[in-house]
N, C-alpha and C positions, 0 to 999 in steps of 0.2 A: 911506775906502772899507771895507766890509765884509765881512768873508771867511762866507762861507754853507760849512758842510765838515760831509759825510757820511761818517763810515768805521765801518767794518762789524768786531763782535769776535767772536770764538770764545770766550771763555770766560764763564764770568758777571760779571755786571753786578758785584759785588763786587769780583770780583780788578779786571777791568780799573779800578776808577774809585780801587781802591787803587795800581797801577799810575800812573796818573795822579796822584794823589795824591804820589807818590814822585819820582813825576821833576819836578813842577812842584818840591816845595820843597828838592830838593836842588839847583837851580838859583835858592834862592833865593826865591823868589815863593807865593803862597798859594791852596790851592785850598780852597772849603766847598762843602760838598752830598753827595749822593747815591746811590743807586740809581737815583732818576728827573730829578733838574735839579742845576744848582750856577753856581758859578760860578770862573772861576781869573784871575789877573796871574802873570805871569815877566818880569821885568825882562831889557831888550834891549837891546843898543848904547846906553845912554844916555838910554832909555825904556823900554816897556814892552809886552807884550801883552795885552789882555785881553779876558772874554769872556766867554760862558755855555755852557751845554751840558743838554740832554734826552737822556734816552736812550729808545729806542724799541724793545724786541726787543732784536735784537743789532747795533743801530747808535746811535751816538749823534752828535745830531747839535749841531758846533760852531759858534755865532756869538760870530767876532771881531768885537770894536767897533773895536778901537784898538791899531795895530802901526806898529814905527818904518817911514819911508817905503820902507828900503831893501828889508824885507823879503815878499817876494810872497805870495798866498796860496796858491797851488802847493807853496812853500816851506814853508810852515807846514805843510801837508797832507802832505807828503812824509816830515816827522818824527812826526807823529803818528800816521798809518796805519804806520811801521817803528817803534814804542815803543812802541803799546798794544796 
């Protein structure tokens, strides 16, 4: 199942995606891209997250492909919207 996740930044497209950038690889996992698209994996419980991302303005918006079962999209949403 697919996680579709819109969250909205305050700052520029820059910081936030270096932001991003920061927390995926110190967790380990890899983000490449952009100001306008990319894509990221964070390794999870024994799997993995991963995904792409556009940005539109000041939201950008994330599809998860592939997250271990335990983890809800709510859940993903909830760390992402309080981190970036």
């Amino acid at each position: 199942m697919a996680c579709n996740l819109t969250i909205n930044f305050a700052q520029p497209a820059s910081v936030m995606i270096q932001t991003l950038k920061s927390k995926v690889t110190a967790q380990g996992g890899t983000a490449e891209g952009d100001e306008t698209a990319g894509t990221i994996r964070v390794p999870l419980l024994g799997s993995h997250i991963s995904g792409s991302y556009t940005i539109n303005g000041q939201q950008v918006n994330i599809v998860i492909d592939h997250k271990p079962f335990l983890v809800s999209c709510k859940q993903i949403e909830s760390f992402l919207a309080g981190n970036l």
